[in-house]
C-alpha positions in Angstrom: 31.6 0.7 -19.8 29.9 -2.5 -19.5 28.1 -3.0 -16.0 28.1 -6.5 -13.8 25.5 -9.0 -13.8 25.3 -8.2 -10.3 24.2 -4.5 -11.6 22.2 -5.7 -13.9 19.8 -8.1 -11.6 19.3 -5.0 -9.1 18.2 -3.3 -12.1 15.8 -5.7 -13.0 14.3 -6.3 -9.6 14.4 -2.3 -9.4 12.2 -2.0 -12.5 9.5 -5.4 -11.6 8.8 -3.7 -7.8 7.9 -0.3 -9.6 6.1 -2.1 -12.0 4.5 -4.3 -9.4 3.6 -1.1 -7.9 1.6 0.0 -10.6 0.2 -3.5 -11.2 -1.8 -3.2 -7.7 -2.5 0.2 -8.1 -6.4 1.2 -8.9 -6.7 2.5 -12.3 -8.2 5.8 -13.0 -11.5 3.9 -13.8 -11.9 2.8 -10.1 -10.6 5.6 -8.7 -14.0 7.5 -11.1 -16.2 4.6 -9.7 -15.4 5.1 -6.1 -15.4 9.2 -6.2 -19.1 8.8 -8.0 -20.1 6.6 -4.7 -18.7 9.2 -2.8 -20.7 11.8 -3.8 -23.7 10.0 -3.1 -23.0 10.4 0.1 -23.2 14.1 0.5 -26.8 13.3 -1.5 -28.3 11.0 1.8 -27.0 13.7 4.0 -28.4 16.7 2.7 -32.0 14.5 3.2 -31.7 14.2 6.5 -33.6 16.5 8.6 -31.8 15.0 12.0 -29.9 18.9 13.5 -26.7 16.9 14.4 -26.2 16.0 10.5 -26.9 19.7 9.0 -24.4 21.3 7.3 -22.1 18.2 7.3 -19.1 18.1 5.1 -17.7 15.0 3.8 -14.0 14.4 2.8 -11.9 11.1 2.0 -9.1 10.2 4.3 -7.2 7.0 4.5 -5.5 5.7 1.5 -7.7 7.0 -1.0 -6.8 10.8 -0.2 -3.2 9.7 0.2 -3.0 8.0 -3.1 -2.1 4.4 -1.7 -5.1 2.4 -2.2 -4.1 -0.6 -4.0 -6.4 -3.5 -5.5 -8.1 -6.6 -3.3 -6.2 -9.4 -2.9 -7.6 -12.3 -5.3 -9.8 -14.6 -3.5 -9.4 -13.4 -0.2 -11.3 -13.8 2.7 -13.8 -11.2 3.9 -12.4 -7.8 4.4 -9.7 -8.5 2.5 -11.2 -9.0 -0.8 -13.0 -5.7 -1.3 -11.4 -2.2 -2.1 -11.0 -0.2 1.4 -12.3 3.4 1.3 -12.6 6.0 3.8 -14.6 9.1 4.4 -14.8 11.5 6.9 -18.3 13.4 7.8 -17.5 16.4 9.8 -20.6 17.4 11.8 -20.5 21.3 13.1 -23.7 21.1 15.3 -22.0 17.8 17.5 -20.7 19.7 19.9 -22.4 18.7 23.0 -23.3 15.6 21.9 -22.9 12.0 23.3 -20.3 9.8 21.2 -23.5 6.7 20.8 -25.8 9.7 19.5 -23.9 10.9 16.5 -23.0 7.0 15.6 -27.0 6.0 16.0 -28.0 9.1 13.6 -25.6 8.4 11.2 -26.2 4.6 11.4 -29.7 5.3 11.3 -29.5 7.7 8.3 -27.5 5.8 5.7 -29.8 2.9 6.4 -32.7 5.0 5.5 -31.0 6.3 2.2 -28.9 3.5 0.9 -29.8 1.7 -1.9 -26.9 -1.4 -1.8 -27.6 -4.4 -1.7 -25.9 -5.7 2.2 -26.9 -4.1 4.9 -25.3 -1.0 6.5 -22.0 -2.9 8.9 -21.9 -0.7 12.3 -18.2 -0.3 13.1 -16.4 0.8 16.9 -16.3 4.6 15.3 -18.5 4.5 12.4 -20.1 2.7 9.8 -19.5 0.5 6.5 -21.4 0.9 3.5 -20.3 -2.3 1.0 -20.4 -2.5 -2.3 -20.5 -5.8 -3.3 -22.3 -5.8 -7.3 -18.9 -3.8 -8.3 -16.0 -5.3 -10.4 -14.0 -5.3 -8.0 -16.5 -4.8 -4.9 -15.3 -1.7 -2.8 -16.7 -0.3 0.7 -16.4 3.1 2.1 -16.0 3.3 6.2 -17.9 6.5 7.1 -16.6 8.2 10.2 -18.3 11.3 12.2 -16.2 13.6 13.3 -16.6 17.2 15.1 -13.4 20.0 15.7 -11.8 19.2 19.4 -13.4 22.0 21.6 -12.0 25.7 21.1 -11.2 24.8 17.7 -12.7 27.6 14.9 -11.2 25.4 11.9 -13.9 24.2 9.4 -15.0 21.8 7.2 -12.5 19.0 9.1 -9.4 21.4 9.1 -7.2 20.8 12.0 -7.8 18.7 15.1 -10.9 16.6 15.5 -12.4 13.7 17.6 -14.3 10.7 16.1 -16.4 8.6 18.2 -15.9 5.2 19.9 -18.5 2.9 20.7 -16.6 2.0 23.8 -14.2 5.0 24.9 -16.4 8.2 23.8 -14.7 10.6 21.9 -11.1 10.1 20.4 -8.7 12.3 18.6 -8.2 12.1 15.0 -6.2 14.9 12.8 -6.6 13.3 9.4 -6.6 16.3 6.9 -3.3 17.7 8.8 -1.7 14.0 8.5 -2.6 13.8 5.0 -0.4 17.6 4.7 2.1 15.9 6.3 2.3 12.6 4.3 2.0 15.0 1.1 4.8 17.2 2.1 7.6 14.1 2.9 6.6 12.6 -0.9 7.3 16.0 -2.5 11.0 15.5 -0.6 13.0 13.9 -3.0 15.3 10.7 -2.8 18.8 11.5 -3.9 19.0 9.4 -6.9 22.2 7.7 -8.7 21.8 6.8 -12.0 22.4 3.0 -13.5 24.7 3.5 -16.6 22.7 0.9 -19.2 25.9 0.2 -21.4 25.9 -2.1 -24.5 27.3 -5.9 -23.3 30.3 -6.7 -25.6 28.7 -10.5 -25.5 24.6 -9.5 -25.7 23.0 -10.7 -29.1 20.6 -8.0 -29.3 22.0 -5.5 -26.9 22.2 -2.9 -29.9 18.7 -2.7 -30.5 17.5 -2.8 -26.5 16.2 0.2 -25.3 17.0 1.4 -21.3 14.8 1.2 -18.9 12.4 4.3 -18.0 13.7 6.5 -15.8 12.0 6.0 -12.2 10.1 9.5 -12.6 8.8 8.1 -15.9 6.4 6.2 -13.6 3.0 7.3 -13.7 1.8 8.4 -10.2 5.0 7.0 -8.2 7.6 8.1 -5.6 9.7 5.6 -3.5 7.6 6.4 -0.9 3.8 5.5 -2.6 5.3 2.3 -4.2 6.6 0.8 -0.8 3.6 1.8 0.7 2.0 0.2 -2.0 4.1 -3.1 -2.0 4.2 -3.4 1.9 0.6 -3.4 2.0 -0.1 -6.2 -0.7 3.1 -7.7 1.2 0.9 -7.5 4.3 -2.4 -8.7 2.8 -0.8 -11.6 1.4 1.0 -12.5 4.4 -2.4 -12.3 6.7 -3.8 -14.8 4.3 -0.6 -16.9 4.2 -0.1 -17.5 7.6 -4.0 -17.1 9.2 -3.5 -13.4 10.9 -6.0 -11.4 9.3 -7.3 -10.5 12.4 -3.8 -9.2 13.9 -2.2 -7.4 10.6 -0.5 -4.0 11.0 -2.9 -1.6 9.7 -2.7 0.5 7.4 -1.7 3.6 9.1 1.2 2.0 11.0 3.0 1.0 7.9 2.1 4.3 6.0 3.8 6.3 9.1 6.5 3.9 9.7 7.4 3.9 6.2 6.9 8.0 6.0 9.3 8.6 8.8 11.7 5.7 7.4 11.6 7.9 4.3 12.3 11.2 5.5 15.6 9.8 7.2 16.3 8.5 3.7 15.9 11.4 1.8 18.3 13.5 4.1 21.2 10.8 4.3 20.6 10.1 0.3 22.0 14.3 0.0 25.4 13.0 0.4 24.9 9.4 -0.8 23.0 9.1 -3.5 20.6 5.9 -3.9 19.1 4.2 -6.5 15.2 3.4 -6.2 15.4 0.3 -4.6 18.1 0.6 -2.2 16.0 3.6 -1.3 13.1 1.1 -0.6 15.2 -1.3 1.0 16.4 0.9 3.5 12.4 2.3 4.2 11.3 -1.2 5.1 14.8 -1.9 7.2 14.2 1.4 8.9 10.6 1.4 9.8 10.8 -0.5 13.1 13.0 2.0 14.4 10.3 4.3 14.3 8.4 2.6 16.8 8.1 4.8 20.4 7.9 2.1 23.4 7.0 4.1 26.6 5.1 3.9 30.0 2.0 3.7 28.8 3.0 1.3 25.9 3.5 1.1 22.0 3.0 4.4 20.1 2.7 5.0 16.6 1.6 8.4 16.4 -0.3 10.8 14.0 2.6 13.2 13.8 0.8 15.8 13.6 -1.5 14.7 16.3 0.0 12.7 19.5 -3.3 11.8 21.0 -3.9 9.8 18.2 -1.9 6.9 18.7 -2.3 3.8 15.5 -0.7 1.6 17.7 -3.6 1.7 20.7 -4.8 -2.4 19.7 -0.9 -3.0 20.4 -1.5 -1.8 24.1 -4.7 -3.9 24.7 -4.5 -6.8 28.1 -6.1 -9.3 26.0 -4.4 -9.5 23.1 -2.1 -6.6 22.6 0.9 -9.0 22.2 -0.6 -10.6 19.4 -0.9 -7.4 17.3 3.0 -6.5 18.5 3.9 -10.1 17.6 2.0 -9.9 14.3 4.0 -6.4 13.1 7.3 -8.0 14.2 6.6 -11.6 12.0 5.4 -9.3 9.4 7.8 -7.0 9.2 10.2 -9.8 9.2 8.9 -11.7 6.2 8.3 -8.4 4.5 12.2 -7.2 4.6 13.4 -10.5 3.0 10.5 -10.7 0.4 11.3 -7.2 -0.9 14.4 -7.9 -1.8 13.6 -11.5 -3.1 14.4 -11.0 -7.1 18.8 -10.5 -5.4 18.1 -14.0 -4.7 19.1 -16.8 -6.7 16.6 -19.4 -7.7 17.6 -22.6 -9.5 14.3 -23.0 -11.5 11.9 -19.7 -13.1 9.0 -21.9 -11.6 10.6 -21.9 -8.1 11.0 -18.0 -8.4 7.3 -17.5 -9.5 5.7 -19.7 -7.0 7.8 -17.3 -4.4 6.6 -14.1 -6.1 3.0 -15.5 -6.0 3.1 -16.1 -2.2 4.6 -13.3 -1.2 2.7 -10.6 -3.7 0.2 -12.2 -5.2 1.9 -11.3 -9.1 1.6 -14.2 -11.7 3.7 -15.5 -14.2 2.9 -13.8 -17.0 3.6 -10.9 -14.9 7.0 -11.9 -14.5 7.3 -12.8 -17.9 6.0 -9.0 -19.2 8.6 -7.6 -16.9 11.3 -9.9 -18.3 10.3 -9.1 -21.9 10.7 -5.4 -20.9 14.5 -5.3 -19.5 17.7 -5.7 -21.6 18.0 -9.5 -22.6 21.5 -9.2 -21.9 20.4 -8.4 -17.8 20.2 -10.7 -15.3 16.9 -11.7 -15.0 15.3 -11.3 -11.0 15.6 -14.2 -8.8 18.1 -16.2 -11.0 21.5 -16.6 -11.0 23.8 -14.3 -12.1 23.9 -14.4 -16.0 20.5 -16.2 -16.5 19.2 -13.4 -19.2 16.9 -14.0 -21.9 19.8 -14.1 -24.3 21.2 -17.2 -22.3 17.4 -19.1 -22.3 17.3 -17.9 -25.9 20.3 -19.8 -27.1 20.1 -22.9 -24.4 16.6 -23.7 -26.0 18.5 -23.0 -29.4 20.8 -25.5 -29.1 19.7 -27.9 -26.3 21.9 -26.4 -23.3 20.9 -26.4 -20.2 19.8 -22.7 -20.2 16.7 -23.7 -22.3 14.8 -26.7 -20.0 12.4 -25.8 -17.3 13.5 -23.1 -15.8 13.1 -21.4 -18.8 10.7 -18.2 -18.0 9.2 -18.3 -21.4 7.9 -21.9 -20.6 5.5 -20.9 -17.7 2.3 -21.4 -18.6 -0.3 -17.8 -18.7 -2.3 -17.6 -15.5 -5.0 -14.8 -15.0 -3.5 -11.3 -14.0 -4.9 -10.3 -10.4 -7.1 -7.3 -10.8 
């Protein structure tokens, strides 16, 4: 059986997102770099002899504890150009305590026991410790946090409250959304398999191995990698279009896309997907997931309904302009993820899209091509454009082999 071109070029976009998912993803080195900051951390504590820090326990939430953190966008502006981290600093002996205490002695502390190089950053429920002389720089946001009263659960089990520098005290449940987001990646996509069948018309299609198999992935399910690719999606697009301030934060795209997910998993049972139409479908789903009530937007912890992701959505000022911002987003982000099941005239006109809307070079796209069949449809071309056809245009002078040639792009530095 000898599958379409059609086939083929879903394949081939289906194996550069997962790629592309593992291109932005921090390698194990970073992941050892940022861990041996962490425990520093528990080191500045442990000096201080203020009674509302003893015994405190410290524990990453955020994208780091759920396996999402992907690298900074390449010259990016500020916030947007350094690693973000989390961390959690449960405090037992807070009860009782004022919301601008806790945040002045731990402000106060990791000033008196840092040794970086900027200044500790006070944020609305915490504090930012930056680590600018790394390759690439990373900060950890450290957030105080003490169990919701009547609660016996320790060491940040359960349901807590963090902070505000304006509100007082506000709910936050981050160990039992972390569970949750855990327990929806361990439920499996339904998968159909792409039949890679030699092409009776393929010069080399005899000695072309298939593709890996998704699970052959290191570290990825469908729902990590579009996690993963909506958030470089989302960086790229605040940058693009000047709404850095307004992006969709993290934690409404990693819930959206989690309950997008779930309905995919449990209609895939009688309808088997592959990969991408499995991602596809998460990013087409995820607005859906959005509760408009009384009060206003909602996007909750699920686990914890006073904690709502969505609150700067709900501000007088300019609470439009973070629901306007998600809807734009979300907008360019469904058409960009399917981008390489377009058809573009020129390789050059395909990689300038790519660029814009993930930030991947060429010579990505050119590794990717060099991995797939050369008898598949390369992504973003027409259908039939495979290295085979370049091969032979630029053999014999057809029009295959002139600029839109993907072997003719010139190198440009890899991001990250």
């Amino acid at each position: 059986m000898v599958i379409s071109n059609e086939q083929t070029k879903h394949g081939s976009w289906e194996h550069f997102l997962l790629r592309a998912a593992q291109e932005i993803s921090l390698s194990e080195a970073q992941y050892d770099k940022i861990s041996g900051r962490y425990s520093q951390l528990e080191d500045i504590l442990s000096a201080s002899d203020n009674p509302l820090l003893a015994e405190a326990h410290i524990f990453v939430q955020g994208s780091m504890g759920l396996k999402t953190t992907i690298k900074p966008v390449s010259e990016a502006p500020e916030d947007l150009d350094t690693i973000d981290a989390d961390a959690i600093v449960w405090l037992p002996h807070a009860q009782g305590a004022e919301a601008h205490e806790v945040l002045e002695a731990i402000e106060q502390r990791f000033k008196d026991g840092s040794r970086v190089q900027e200044e500790i950053k006070p944020l609305r429920r915490g504090i930012r410790i930056v680590y600018a002389d790394e390759n690439p720089g990373f900060h950890i946001d450290v957030t105080p946090a003490r169990a919701i009263n009547g609660s016996a659960e320790e060491k940040g089990e359960g349901k807590l409250e963090v902070p505000d520098r304006e509100m007082g005290w506000k709910a936050s449940s981050p160990i039992p959304y972390s569970n949750w987001l855990q327990a929806a990646s361990e439920q499996e996509v339904t998968l159909e398999s792409l039949v890679v069948a030699k092409s009776e018309h393929s010069i080399d299609a005899a000695t072309q191995d298939p593709l890996p198999d998704y699970k052959d992935y290191l570290d990825q399910d469908p729902l990590r990698a579009s996690i993963k690719l909506l958030k470089r999606h989302r960086d790229e697009w605040a940058i693009r279009t000047n709404n850095a301030d307004h992006r969709p934060i993290s934690a409404v795209i990693t819930t959206l896309a989690t309950h997008a997910y779930l309905e995919v998993v449990e209609e895939s049972k009688s309808k088997p997907l592959r990969p991408l139409d499995a991602i596809l479908e998460i990013v087409r789903r995820m607005p859906r997931h959005v509760d408009y009530t009384e009060s206003g937007c909602q996007v909750c912890n699920p686990e914890d309904k006073g904690e709502n992701f969505a609150e700067k959505w709900n501000r007088p000022r300019d609470g439009e302009r973070y629901r306007e911002a998600f809807h734009d987003w979300h907008a360019s982000a469904s058409s960009s993820i399917s981008l390489g099941l377009e058809s573009f005239e020129t390789a050059d006109s395909f990689a300038k899209a790519v660029k814009e809307r993930f930030g991947m070079g060429p010579t990505f796209i050119t590794e990717v091509n060099n991995e797939i069949p050369a008898h598949w449809t390369m992504p973003g071309r027409p259908e039939g454009i495979t290295r085979n056809s370049v091969s032979m245009g630029a053999l014999f002078g057809g029009a295959s082999g002139d600029e839109s040639s993907q072997a003719e792009l010139k190198p440009v530095e890899r991001l990250g």
